[in-house]
C-alpha distance (Angstrom), angle and dihedral (degrees) to the residues before:
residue distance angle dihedral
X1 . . .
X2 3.86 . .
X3 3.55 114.9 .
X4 3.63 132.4 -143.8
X5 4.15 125.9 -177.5
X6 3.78 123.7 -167.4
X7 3.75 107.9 -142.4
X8 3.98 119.7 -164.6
X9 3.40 92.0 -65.4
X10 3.50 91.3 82.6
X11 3.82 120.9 -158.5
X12 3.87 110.1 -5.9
X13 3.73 138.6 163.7
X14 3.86 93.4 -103.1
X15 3.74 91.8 52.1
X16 3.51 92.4 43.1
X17 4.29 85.7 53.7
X18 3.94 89.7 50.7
X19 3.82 92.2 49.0
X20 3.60 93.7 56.4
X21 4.18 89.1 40.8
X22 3.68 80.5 55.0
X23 4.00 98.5 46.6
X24 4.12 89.8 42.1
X25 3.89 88.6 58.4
X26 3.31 93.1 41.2
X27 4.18 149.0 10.6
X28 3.88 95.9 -131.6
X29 3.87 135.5 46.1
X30 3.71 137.5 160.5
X31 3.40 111.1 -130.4
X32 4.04 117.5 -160.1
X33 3.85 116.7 -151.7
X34 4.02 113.6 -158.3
X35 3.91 113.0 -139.3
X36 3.53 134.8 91.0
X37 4.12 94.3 -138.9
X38 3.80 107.3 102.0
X39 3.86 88.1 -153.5
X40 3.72 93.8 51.8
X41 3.69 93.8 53.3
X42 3.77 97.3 57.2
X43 3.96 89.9 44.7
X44 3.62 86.8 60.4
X45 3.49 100.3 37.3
X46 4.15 91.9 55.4
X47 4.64 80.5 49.0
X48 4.34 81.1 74.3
């Protein structure tokens, strides 16, 4: 299963490109989100 990790960045156009590289090869993917803060993680999980 392709992975993909958001950094501190957060969302940005090039992750955005290698999520959808990801999801053209194939239907599933685990993407990893780096921070500690709970809240944080589910803001930037509802930006894919």
């Amino acid at each position: 299963m392709p992975l993909v990790q958001s950094g501190s960045s957060g969302v940005t156009d090039k992750l955005v490109a290698q999520i959808d590289r990801a999801l053209t090869a194939r239907d599933l993917i685990k993407i990893k989100i780096g921070s500690d803060d709970r809240e944080e993680r589910v803001g930037i999980g509802a930006e894919f």
